[in-house]
mmCIF file as gemmi writes it, N, C-alpha and C atoms, coordinates in Angstrom:
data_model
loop_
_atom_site.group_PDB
_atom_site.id
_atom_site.type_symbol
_atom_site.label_atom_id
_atom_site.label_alt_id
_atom_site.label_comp_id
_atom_site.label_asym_id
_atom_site.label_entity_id
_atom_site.label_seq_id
_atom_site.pdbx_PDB_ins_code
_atom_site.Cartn_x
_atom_site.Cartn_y
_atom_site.Cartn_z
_atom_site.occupancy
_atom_site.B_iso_or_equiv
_atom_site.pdbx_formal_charge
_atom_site.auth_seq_id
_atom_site.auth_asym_id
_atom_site.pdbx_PDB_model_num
ATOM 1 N N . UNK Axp A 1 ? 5.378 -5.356 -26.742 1 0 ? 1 A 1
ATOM 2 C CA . UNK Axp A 1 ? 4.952 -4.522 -25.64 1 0 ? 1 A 1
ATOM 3 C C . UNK Axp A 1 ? 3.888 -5.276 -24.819 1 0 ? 1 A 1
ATOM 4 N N . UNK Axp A 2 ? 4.119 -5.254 -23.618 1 0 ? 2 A 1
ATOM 5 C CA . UNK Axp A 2 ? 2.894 -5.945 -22.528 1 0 ? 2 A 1
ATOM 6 C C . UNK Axp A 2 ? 1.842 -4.772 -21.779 1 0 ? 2 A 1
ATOM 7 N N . UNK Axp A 3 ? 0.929 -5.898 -21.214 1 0 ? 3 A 1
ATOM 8 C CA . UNK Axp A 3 ? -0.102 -4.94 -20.678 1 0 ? 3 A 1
ATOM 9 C C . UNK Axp A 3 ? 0.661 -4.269 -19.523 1 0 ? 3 A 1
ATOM 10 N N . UNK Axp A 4 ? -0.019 -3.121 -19.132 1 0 ? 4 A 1
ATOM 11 C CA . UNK Axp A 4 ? 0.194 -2.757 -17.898 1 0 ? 4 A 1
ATOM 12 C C . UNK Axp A 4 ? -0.231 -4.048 -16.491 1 0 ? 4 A 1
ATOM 13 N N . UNK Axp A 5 ? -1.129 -4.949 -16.789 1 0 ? 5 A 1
ATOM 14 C CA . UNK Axp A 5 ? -1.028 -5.822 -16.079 1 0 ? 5 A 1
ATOM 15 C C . UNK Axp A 5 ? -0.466 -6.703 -15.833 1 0 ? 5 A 1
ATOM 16 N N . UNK Axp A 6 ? 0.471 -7.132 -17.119 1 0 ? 6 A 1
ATOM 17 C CA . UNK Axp A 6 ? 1.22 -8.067 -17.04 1 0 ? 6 A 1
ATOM 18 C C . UNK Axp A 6 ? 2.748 -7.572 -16.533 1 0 ? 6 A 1
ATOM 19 N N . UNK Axp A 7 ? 3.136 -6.468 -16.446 1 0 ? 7 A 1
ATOM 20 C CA . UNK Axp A 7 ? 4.326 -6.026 -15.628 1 0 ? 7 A 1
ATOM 21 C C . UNK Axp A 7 ? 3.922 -5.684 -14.266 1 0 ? 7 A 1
ATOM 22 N N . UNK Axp A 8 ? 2.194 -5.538 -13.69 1 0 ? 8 A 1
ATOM 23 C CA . UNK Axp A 8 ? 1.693 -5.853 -11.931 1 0 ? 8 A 1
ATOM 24 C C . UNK Axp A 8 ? 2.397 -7.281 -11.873 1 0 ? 8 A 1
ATOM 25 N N . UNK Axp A 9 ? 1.396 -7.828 -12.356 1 0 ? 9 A 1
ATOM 26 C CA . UNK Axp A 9 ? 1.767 -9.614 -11.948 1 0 ? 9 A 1
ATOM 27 C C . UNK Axp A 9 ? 3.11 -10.012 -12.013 1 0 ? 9 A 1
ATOM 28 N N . UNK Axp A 10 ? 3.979 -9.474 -12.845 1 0 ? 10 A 1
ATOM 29 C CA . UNK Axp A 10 ? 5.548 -9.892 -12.94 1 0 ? 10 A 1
ATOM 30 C C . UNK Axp A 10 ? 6.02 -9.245 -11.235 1 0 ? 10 A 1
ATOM 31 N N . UNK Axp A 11 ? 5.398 -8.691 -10.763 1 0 ? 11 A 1
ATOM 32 C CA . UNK Axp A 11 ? 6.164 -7.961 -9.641 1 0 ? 11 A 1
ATOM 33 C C . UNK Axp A 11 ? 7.011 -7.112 -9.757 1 0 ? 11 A 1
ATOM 34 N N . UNK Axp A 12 ? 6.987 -5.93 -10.595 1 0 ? 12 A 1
ATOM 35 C CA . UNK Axp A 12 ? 8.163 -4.699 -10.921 1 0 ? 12 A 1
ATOM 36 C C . UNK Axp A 12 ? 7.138 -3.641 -10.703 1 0 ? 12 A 1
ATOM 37 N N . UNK Axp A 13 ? 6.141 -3.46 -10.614 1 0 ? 13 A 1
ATOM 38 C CA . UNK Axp A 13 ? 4.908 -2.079 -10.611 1 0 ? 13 A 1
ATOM 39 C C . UNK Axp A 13 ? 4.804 -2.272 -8.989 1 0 ? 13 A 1
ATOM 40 N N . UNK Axp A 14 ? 5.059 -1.207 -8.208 1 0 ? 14 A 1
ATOM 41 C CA . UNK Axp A 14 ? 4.3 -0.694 -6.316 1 0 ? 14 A 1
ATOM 42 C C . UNK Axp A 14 ? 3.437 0.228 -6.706 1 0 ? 14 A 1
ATOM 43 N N . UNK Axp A 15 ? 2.381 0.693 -6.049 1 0 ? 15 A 1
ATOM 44 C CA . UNK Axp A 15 ? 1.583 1.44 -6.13 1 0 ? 15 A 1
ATOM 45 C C . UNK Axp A 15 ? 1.457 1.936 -4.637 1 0 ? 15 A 1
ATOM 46 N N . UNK Axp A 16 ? 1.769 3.275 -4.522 1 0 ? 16 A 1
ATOM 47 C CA . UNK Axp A 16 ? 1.182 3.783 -2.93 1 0 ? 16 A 1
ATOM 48 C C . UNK Axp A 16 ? 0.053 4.315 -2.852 1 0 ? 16 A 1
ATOM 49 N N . UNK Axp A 17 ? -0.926 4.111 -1.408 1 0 ? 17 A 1
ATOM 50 C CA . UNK Axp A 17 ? -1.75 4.655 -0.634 1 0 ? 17 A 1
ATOM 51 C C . UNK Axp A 17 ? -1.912 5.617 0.432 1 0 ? 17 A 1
ATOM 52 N N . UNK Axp A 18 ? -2.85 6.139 0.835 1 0 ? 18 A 1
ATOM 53 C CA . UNK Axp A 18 ? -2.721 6.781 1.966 1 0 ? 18 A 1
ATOM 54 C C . UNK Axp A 18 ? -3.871 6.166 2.542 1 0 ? 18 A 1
ATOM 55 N N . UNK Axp A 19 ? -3.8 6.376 3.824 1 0 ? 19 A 1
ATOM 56 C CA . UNK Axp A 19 ? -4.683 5.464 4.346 1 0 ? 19 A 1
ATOM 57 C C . UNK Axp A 19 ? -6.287 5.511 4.45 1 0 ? 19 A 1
ATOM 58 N N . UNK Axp A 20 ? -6.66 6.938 4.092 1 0 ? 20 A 1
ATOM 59 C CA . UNK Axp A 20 ? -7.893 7.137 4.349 1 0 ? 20 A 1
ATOM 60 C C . UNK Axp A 20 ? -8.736 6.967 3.083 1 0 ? 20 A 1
ATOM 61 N N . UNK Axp A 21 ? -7.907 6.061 1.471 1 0 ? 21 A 1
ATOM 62 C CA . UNK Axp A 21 ? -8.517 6.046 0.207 1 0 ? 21 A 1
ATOM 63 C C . UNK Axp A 21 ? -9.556 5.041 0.405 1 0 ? 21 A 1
ATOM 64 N N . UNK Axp A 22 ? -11.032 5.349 -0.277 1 0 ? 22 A 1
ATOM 65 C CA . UNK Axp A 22 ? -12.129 4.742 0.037 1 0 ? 22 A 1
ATOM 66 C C . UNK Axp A 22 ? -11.855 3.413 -0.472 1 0 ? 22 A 1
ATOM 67 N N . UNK Axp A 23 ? -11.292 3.329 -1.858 1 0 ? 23 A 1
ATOM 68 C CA . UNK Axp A 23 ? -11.353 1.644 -2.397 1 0 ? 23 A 1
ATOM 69 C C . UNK Axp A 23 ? -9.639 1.305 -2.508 1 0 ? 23 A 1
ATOM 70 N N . UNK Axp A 24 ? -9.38 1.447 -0.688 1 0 ? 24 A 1
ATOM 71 C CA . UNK Axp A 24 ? -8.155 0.811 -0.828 1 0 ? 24 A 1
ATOM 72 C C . UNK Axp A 24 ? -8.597 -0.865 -0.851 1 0 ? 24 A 1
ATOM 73 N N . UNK Axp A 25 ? -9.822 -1.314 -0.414 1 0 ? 25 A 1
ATOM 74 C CA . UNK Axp A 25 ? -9.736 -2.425 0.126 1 0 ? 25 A 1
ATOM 75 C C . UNK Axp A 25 ? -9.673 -3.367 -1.517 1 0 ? 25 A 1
ATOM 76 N N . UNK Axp A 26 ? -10.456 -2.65 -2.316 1 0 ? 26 A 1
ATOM 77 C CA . UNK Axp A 26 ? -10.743 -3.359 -3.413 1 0 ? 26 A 1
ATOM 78 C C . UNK Axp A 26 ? -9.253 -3.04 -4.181 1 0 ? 26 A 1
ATOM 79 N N . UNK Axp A 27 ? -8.936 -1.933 -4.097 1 0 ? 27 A 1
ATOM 80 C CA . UNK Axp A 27 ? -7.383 -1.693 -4.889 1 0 ? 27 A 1
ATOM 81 C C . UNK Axp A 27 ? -6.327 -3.237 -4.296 1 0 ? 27 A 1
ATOM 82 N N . UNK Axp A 28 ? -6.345 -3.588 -3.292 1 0 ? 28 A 1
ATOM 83 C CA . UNK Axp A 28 ? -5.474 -4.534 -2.75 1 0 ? 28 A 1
ATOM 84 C C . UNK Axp A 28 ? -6.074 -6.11 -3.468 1 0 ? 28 A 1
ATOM 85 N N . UNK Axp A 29 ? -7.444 -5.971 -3.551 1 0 ? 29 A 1
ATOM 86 C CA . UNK Axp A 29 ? -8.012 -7.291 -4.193 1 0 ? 29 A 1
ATOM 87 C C . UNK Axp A 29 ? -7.507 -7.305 -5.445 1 0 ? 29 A 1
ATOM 88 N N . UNK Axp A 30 ? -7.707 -6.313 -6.206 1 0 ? 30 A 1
ATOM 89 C CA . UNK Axp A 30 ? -7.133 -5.767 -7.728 1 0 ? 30 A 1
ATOM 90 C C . UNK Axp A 30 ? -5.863 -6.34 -8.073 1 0 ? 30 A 1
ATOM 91 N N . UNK Axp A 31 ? -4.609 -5.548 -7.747 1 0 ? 31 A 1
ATOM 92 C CA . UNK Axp A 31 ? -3.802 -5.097 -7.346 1 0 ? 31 A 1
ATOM 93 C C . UNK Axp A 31 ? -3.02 -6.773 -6.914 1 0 ? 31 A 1
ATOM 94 N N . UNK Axp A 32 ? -3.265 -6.838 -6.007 1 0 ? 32 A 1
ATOM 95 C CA . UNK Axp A 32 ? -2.461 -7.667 -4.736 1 0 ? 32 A 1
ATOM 96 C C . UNK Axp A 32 ? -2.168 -6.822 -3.643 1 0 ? 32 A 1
ATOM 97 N N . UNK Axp A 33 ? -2.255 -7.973 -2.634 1 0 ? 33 A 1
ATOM 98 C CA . UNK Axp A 33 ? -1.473 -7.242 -1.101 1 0 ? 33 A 1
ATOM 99 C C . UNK Axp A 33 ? -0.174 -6.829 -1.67 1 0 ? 33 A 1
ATOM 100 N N . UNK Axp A 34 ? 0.7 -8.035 -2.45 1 0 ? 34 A 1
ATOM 101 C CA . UNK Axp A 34 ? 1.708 -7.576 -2.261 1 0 ? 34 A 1
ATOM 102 C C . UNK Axp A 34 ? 2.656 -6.081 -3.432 1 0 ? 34 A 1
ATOM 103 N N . UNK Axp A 35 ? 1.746 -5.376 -3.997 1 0 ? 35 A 1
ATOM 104 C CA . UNK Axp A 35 ? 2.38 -4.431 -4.375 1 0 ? 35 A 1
ATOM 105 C C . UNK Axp A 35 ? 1.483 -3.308 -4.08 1 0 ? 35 A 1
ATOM 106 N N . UNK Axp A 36 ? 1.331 -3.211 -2.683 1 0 ? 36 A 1
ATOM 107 C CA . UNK Axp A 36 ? 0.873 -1.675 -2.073 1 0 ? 36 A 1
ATOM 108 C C . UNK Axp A 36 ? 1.887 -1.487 -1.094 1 0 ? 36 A 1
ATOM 109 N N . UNK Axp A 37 ? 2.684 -0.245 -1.112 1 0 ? 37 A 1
ATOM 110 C CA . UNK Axp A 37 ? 2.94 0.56 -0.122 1 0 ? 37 A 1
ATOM 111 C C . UNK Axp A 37 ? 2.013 1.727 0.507 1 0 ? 37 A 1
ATOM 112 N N . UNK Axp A 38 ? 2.46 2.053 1.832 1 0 ? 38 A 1
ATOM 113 C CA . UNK Axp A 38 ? 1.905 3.067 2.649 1 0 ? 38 A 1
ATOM 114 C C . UNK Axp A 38 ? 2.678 4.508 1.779 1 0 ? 38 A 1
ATOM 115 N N . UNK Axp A 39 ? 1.519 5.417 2.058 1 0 ? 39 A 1
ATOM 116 C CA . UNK Axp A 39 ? 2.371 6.869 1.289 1 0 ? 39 A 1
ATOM 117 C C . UNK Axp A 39 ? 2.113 7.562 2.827 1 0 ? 39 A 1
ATOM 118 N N . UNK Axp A 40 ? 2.895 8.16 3.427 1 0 ? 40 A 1
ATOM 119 C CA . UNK Axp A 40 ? 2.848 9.19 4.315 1 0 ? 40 A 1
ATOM 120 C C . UNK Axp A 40 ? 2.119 10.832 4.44 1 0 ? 40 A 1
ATOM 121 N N . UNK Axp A 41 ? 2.554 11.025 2.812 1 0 ? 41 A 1
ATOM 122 C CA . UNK Axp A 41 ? 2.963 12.085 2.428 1 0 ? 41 A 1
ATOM 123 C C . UNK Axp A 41 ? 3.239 12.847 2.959 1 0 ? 41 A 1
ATOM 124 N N . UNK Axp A 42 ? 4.084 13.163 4.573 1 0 ? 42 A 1
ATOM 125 C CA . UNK Axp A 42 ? 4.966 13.521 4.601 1 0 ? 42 A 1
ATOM 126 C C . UNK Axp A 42 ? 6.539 14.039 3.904 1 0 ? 42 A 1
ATOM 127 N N . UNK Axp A 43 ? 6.426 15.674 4.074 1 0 ? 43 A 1
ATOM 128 C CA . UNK Axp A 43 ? 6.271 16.457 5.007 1 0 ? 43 A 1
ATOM 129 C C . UNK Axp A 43 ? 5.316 17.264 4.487 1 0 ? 43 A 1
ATOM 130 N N . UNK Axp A 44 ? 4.776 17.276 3.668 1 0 ? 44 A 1
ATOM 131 C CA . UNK Axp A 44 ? 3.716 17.793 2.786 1 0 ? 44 A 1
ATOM 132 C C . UNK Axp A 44 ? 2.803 18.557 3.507 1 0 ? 44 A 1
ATOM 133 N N . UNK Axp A 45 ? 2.028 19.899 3.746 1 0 ? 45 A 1
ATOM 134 C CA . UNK Axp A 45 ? 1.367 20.657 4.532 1 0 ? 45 A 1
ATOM 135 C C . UNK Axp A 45 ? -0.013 19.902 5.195 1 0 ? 45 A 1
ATOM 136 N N . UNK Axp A 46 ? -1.085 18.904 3.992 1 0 ? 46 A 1
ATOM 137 C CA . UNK Axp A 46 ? -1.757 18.602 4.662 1 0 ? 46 A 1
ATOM 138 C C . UNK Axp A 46 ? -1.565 17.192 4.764 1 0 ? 46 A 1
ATOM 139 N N . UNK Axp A 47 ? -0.139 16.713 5.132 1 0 ? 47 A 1
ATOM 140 C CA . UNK Axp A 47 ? 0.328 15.13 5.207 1 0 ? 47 A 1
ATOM 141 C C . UNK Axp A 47 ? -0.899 14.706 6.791 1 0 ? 47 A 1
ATOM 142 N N . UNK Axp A 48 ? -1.209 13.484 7.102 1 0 ? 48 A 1
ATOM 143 C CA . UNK Axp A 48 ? -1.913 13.046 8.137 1 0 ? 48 A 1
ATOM 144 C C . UNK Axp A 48 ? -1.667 12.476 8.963 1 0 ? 48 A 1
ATOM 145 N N . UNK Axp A 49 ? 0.224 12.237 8.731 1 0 ? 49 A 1
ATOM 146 C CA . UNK Axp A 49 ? 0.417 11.183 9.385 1 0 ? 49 A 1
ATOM 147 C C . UNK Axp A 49 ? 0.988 11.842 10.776 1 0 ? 49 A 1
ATOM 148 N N . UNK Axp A 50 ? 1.215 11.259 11.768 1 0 ? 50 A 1
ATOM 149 C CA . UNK Axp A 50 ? 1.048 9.272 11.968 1 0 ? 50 A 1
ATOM 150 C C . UNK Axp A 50 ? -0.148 9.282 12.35 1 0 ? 50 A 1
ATOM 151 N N . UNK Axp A 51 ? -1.105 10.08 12.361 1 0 ? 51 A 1
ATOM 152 C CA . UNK Axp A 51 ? -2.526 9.655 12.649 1 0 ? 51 A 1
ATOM 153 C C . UNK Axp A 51 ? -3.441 8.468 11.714 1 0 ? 51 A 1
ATOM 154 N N . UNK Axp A 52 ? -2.714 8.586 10.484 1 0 ? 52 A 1
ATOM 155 C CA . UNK Axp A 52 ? -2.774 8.066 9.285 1 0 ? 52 A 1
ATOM 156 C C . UNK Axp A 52 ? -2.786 6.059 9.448 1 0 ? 52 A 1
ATOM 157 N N . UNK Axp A 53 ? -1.67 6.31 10.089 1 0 ? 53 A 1
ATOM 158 C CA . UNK Axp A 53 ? -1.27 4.8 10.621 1 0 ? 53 A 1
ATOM 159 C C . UNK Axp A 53 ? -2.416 4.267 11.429 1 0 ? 53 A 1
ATOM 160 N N . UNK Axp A 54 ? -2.82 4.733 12.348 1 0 ? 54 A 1
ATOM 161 C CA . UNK Axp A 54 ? -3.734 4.062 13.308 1 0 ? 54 A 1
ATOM 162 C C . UNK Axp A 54 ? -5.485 4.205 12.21 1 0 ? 54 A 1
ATOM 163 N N . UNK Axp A 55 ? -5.747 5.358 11.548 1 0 ? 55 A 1
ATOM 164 C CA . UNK Axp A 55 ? -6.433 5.042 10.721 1 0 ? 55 A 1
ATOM 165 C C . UNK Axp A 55 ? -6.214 3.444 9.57 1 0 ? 55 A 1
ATOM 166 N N . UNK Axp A 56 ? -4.973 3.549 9.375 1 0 ? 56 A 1
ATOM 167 C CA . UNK Axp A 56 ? -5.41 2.306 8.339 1 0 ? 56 A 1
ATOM 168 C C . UNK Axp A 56 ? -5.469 0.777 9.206 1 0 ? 56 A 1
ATOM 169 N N . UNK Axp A 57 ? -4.757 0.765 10.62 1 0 ? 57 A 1
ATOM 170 C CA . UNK Axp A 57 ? -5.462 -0.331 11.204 1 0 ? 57 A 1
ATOM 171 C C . UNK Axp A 57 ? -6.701 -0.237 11.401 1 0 ? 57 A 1
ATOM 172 N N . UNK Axp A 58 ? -7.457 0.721 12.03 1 0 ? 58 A 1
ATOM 173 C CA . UNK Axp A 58 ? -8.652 0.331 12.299 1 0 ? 58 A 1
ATOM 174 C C . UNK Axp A 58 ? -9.787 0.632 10.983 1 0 ? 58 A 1
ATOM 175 N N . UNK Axp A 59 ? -8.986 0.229 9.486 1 0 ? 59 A 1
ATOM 176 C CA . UNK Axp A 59 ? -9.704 -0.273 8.676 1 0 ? 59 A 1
ATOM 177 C C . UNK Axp A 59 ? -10.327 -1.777 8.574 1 0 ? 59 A 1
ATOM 178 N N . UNK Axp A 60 ? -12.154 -1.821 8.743 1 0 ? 60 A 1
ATOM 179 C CA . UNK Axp A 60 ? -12.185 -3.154 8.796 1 0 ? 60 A 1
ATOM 180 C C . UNK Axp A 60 ? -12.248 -4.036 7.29 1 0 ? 60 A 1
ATOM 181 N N . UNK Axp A 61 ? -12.33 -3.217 6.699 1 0 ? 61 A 1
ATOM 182 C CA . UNK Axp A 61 ? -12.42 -3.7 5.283 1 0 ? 61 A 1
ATOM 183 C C . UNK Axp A 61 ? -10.695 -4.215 4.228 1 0 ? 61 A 1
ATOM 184 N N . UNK Axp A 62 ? -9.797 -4.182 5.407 1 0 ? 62 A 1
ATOM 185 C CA . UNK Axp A 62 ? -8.396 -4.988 4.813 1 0 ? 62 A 1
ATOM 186 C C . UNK Axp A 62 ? -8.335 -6.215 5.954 1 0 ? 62 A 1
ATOM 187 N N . UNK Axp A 63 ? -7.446 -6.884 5.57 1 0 ? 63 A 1
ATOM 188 C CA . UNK Axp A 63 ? -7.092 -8.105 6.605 1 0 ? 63 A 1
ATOM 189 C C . UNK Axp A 63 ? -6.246 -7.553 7.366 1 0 ? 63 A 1
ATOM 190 N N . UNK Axp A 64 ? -5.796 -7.679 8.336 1 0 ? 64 A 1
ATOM 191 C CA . UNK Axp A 64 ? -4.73 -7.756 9.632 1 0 ? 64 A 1
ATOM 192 C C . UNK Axp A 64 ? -3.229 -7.937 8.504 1 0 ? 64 A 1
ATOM 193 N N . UNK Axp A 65 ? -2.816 -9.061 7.604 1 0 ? 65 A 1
ATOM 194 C CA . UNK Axp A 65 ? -2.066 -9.339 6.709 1 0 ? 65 A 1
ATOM 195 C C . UNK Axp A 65 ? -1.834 -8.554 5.935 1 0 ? 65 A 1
ATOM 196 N N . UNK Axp A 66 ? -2.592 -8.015 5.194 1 0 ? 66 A 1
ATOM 197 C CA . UNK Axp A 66 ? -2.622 -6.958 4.146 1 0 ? 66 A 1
ATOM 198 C C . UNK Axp A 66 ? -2.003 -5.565 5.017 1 0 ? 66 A 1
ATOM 199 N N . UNK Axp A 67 ? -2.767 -5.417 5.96 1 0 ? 67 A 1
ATOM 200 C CA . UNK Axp A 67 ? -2.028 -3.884 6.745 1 0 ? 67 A 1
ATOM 201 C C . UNK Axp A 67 ? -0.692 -4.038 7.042 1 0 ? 67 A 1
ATOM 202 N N . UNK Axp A 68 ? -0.239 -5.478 7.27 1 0 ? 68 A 1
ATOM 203 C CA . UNK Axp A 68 ? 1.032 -5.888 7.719 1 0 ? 68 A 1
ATOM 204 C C . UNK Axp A 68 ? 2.111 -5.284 6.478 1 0 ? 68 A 1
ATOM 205 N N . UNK Axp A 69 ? 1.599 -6.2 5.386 1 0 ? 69 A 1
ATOM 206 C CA . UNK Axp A 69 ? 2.671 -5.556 4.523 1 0 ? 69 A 1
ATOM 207 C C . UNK Axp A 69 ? 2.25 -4.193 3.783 1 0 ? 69 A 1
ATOM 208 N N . UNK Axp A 70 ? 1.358 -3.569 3.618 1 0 ? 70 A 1
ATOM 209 C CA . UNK Axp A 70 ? 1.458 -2.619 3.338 1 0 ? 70 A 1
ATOM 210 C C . UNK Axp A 70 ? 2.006 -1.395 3.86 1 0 ? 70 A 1
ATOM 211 N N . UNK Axp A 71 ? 2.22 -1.236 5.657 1 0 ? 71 A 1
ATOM 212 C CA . UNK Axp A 71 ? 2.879 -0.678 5.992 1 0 ? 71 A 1
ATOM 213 C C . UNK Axp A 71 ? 4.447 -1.051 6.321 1 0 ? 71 A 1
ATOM 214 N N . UNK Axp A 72 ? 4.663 -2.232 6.462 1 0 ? 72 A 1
ATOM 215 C CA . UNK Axp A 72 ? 6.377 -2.668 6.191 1 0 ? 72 A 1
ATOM 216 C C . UNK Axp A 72 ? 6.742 -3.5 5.78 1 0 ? 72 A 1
ATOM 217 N N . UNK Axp A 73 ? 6.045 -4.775 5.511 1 0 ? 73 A 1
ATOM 218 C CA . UNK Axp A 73 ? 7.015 -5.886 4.582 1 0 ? 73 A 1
ATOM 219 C C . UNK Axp A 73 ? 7.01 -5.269 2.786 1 0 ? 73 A 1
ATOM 220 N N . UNK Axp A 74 ? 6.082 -4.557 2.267 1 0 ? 74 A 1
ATOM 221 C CA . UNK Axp A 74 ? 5.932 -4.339 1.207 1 0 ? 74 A 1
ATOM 222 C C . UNK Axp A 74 ? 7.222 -3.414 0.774 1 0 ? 74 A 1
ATOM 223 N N . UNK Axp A 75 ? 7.799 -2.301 1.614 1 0 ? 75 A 1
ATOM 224 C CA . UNK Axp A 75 ? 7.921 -1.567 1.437 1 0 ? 75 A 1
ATOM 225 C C . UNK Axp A 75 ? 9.74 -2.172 1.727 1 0 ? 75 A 1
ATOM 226 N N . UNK Axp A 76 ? 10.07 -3.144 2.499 1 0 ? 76 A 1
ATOM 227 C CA . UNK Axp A 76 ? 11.113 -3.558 2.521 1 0 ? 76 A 1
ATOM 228 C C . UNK Axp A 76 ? 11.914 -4.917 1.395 1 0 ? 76 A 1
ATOM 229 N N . UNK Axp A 77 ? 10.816 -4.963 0.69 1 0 ? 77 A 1
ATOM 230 C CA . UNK Axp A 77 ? 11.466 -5.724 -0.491 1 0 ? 77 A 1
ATOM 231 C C . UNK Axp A 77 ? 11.214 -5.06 -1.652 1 0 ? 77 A 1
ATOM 232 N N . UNK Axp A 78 ? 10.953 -3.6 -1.648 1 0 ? 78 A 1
ATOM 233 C CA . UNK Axp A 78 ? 10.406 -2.251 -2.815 1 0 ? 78 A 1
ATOM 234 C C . UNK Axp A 78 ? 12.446 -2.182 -2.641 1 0 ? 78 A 1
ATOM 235 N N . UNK Axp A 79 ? 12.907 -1.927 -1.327 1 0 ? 79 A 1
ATOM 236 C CA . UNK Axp A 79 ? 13.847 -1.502 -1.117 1 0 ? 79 A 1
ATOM 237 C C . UNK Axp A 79 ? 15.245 -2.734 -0.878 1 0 ? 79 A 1
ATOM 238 N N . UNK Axp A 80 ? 14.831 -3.359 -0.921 1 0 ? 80 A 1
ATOM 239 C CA . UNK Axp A 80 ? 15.855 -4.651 -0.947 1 0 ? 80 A 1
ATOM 240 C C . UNK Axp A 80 ? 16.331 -4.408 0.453 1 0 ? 80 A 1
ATOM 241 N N . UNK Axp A 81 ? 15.507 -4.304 1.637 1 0 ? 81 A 1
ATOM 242 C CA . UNK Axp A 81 ? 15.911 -4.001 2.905 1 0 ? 81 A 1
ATOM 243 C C . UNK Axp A 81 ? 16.055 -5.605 3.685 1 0 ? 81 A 1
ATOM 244 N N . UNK Axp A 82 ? 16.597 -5.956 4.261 1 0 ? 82 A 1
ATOM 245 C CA . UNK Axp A 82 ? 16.846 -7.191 4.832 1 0 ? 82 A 1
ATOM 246 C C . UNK Axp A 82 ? 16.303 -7.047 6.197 1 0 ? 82 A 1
């Protein structure tokens, strides 16, 4: 049996966010850029989005890169999307 960290680092574990979580920035240092997706939570009553979206760009505490894939490259190789 392996750690829970060692199946992050293999690349099989995503973890979603929403955009307004205080230690997304450190969750992505943790973590990696590359296994965060965006959560919408949509259609959900108090979902935020798409206001949500423009909140997590004008987070200054991620890179420009990191927002990149967390709102779509991440989420298109979660899905084997081409």
């Amino acid at each position: 049996m392996k750690k829970p960290s060692e199946y992050v680092k293999q690349g099989k574990i995503y973890f979603s966010c929403e955009a307004g979580e205080s230690l997304l920035g450190h969750a992505l240092d943790f973590v990696g850029e590359d296994r965060v997706v965006y959560a919408s939570d949509f259609p959900h009553w108090d979902a935020e989005f798409p206001e949500s979206i423009e909140e997590l760009f004008e987070r200054k505490d991620i890179t420009d890169r990191a927002k990149k894939k967390v709102l779509y490259e991440n989420g298109r190789v979660l899905y084997g999307i081409n």
